[in-house]
N, C-alpha and C positions, 0 to 999 in steps of 0.2 A: 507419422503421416508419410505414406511411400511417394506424395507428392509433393513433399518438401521445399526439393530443390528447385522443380521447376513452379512452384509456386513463386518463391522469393524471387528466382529470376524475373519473372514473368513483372512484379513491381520493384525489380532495379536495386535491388540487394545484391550484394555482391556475395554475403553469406547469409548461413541461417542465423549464425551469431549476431550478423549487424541487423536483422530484422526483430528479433527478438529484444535488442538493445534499444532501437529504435519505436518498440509499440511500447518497452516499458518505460523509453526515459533514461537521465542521467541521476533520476531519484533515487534517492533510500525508500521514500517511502512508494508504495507501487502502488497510491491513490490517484497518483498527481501525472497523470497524460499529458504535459503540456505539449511534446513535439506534434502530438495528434490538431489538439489546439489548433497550433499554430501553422500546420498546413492541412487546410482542409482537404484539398485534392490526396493526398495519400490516407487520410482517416475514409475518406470517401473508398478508394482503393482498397482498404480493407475490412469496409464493413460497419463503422462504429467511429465514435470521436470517445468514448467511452471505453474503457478496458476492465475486464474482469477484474476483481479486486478481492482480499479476503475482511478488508478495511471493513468499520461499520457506516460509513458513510463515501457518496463516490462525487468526483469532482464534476461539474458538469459544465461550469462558465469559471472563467478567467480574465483578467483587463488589469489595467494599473492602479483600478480603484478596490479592488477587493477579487474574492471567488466566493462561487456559493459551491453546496456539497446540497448533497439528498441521501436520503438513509437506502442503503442497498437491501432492496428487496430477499435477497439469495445471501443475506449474513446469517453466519453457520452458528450466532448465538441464540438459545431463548433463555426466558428467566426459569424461576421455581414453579411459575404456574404455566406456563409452558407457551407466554405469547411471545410475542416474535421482536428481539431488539435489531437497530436501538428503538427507544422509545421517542426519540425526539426525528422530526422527518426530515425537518430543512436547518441548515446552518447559512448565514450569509457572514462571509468572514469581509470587513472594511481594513483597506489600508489607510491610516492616519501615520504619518509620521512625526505631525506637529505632539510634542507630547505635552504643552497647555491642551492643546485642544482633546487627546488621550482624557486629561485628568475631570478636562467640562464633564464630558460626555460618562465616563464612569459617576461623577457627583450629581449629574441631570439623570441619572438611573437609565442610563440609553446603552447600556451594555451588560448584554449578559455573563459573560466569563472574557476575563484578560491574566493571563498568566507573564508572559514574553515581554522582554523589553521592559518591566516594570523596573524604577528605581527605587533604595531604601528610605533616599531624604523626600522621597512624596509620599509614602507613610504616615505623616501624620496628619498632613493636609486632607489626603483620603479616608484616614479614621476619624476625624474630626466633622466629615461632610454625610457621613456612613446611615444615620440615622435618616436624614432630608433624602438624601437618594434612592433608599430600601435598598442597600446594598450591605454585603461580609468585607472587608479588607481584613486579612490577617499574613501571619507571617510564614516562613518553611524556611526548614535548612537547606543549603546546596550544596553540591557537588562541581567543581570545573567553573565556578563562580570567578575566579580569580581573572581580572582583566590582565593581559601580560603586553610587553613594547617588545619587539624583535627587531634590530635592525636590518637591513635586507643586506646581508652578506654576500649577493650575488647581483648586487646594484648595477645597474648598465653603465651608470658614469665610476671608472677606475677607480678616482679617486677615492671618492665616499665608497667604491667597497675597500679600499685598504683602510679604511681608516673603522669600518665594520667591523671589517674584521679579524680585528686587534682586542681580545676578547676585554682588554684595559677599557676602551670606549663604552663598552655596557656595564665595567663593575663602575664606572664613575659616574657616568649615568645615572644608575642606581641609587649611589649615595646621593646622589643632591637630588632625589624625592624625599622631601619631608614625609613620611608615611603616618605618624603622628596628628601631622595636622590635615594629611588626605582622610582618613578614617574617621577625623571629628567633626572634618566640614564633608564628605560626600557619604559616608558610611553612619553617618551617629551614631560615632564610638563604635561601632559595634566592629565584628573580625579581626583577624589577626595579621599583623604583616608579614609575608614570606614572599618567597619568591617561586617563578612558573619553572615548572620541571615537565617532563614528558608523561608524569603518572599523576593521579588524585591521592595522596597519602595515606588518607584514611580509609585505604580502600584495598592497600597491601602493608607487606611487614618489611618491607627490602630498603624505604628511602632512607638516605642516610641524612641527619640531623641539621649539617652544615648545607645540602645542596637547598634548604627551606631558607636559611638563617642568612646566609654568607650576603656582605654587603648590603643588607636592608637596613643598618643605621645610618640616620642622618649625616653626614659628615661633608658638608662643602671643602675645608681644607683638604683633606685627604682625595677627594674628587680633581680637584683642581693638580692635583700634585700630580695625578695619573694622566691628567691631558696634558698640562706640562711635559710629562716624560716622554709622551708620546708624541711631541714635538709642535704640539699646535698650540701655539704662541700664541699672545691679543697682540691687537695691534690698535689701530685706531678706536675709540669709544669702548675700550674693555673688548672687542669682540674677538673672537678665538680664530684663528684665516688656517686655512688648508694649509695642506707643501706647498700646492699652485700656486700660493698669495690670493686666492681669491678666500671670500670671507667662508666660512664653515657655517653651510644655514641646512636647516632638514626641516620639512615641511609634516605635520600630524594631520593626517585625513582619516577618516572614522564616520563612525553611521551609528547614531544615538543605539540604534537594537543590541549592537555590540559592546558599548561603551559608556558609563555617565558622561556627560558635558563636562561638570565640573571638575571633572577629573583630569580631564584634560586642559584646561582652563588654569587649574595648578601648576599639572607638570610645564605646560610654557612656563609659567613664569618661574619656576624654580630652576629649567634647563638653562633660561637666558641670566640666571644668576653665573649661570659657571662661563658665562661668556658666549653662549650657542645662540644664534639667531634662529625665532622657532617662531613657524608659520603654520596657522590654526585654521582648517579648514570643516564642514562637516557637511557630509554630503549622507544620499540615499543607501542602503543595505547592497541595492542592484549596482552601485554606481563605485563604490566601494570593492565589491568585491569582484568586476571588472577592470576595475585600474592595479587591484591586487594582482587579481592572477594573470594582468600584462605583465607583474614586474616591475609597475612603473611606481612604486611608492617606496620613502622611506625608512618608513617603518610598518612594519606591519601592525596591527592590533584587532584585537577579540578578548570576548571573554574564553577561558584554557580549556574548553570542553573536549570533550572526544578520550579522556584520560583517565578514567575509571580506571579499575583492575579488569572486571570483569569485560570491559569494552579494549580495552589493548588487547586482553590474551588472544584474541581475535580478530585484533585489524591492527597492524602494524602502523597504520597511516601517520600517527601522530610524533613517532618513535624516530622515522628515517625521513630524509631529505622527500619530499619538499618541508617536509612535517606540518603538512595538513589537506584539505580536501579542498573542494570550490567554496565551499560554505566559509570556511574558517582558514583561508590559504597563511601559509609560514613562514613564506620564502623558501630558499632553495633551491629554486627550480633549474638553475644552471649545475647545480650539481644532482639532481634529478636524471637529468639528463646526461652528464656525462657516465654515468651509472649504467641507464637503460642505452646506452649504445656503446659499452664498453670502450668508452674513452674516445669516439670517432667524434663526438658533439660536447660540448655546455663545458663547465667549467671542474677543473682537477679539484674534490674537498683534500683537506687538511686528512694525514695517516690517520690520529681517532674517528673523526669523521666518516670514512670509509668503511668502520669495522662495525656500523651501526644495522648496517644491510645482513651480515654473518647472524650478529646475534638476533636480530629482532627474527631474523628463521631459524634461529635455536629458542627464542624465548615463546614464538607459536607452536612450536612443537612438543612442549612440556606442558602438563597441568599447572596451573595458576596454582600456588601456595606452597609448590613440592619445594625441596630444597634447590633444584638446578634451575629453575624459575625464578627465585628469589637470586642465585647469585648472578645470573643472564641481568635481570630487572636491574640489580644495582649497578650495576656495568654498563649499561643501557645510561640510568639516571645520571653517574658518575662522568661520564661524557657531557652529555648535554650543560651539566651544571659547569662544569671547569670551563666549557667554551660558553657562557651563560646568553644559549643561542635565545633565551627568550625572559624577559628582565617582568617580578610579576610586581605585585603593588599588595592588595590584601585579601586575603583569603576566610574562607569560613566565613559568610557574610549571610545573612538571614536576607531573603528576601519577600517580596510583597505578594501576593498574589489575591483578584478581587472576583466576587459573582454576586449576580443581583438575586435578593433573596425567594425570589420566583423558581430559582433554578435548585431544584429538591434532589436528594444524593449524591450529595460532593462528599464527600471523604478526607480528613485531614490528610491534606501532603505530607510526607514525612522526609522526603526527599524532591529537589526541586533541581532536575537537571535535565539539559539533552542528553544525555548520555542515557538514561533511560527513556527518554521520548515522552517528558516531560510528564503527560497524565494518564500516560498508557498504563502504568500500572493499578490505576486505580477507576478501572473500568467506568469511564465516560458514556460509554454505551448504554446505561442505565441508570445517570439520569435523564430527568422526565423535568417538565416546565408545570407550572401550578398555577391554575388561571384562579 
């Protein structure tokens, strides 16, 4: 368009990059207009509160109780007979956070598909109700499943970052999760304990056997020995006190979509075994991942998504400082920063630290599986594990996934992950609802 520039001018862009940035969003996904949404007057300015989209369905309202979608007229699929998907017109997606009240409403048959956010210990509750509701519950494997703890290495208050990061505070950490008895009371039995690395394992050939394994047995002695060494003493009522002398307390904030409850519910009480005063909070998805990405938490926690093979070889995000996105923030951000303004801002990492920026643009530059890949990949992994910038819990975990039996061509999951976008691959578009 030769009127580009003085277009963008004209509605107060400074370029055509921030105009283009600003009709699509800070999305991945390029259904979801919310900046339009949310000020009318510029949606107004340019035409539409609605954006072209290649999505099968477009967003159309928004609010804090849900969104609806409507099927885009101009999607480029049809079926075998040649009509026009998707088949289904309107979606109205509901936010419940309460997950009793999640669980009602899938057993009262008032919901058609719920994938996200499901835990494994509601499974049977769900299968057990399946019949009375006309609903499927069944299970899928995952990918990035693994809920992980990271301390915030880049903590506003001094203290608690030196004591971050002292990679000793996460391998003891570590040991005093029972993992054993997390996996029989929040998992039933099921997955395997490891630990959170930067990649999905089963997904390359590079990881090496100990960054999975190391420190995932039980051992409160040994735990205890490591915060001894590291100087933090008890003092009064067993509890463990800083250098400052004040007491050593870290507070767990988390948003059920990311997190079982009872997972966290454990680790308190396992962490105040080793003397740590641990304050248990649980807040919203939005509220979370705003106090995240201030900084102001510390610890960070999510479930390890973003860590496929095939999702790194092409986004570095999960790999380098901050090691993560808004969605799923990692900390770091103070060395984030001293990075992106060569040292003029945020905070100096640790020499391996540093050298994560070189390879992760050695490791985009190579084909996924070649040989130079794999020894980038390890090198990469090999880091992150020794400074165990992210402590996981258990892995391999089958999870739930429900649809009320109205809703006709679902396709067994074979895989249940963001990293693939969850049912994108298995064309959603095409189911259809059976009256």
């Amino acid at each position: 368009n030769d009127d580009a520039a003085a277009l963008r001018a004209e509605h107060g862009f400074a370029s055509e990059k921030e105009a283009v940035d600003f009709y699509y969003g800070a999305s991945d996904w390029k259904d979801v207009p919310s900046p339009l949404l949310k000020d009318p007057a510029k949606a107004a300015a340019i035409g539409t509160a609605v954006m072209p989209t290649l999505e099968s369905h477009i967003l159309v309202a928004e609010d804090s109780n849900g969104r609806r979608l409507v099927a885009n007229p101009y999607f480029h699929m049809v079926d075998t007979a040649g009509n026009q998907l998707p088949y289904i017109n309107e979606i109205r997606e509901d936010y419940i956070p309460e997950r009793d009240v999640v669980n009602l409403k899938v057993m009262n048959g008032e919901i058609t598909w719920k994938q996200q956010a499901m835990e494994l210990n509601d499974f049977p509750l769900l299968k057990e109700n399946e019949a009375k509701g006309n609903y499927t519950v069944t299970l899928a494997p995952t990918l990035g499943e693994t809920v992980y703890y990271s301390f915030a290495r880049n903590h506003k208050d001094p203290v608690l970052r030196e004591i971050f990061n002292d990679p000793r505070f996460s391998q003891a950490m570590s040991m005093g999760l029972d993992r054993g008895e997390i996996r029989e009371i929040v998992y039933l039995g099921q997955g395997t304990p490891a630990q959170a690395i930067p990649v999905e394992a089963r997904t390359v050939d590079f990881v090496p056997e100990y960054a999975l394994t190391q420190f995932t047995q039980h051992d409160v002695d040994a735990a205890n020995a490591l915060l001894d060494e590291m100087g933090l003493t008890k003092g009064p009522g067993g509890k463990r006190m800083r250098p400052d002398g004040k007491p050593l307390a870290i507070r767990i904030l988390f948003a059920s979509q990311g997190s079982p409850v009872q997972l966290h519910e454990l680790a308190r009480g396992m962490w105040e075994d080793l003397g740590i005063t641990v304050d248990l909070r649980e807040v919203t998805s939005d509220e979370y991942r705003a106090t995240a990405n201030a900084n102001d938490v510390d610890v960070f926690i999510w479930k390890n998504d973003g860590i496929s093979g095939p999702f790194i070889a092409q986004d570095a995000t999960m790999l380098v400082p901050p090691f993560g996105d808004f969605f799923n923030p990692g900390g770091g951000f103070e060395w984030a920063k001293w990075h992106q303004t060569d040292g003029a801002e945020g905070i100096e990492p640790p020499a391996d630290i540093k050298k994560l920026w070189d390879l992760a643009d050695q490791f985009l530059s190579v084909p996924l599986g070649s040989e130079d890949s794999s020894r980038i990949g390890e090198e990469i992994v090999r880091i992150h594990a020794d400074n165990m910038l992210k402590i996981g819990v258990v892995a391999e975990i089958p999870s739930p996934y429900v649809y009320h039996n109205s809703l006709q061509n679902v396709q067994p999951l074979t895989a249940k992950t963001y990293d693939y976008y969850w049912t994108y691959p298995y064309r959603p578009q095409q189911w259809f609802l059976e009256n």
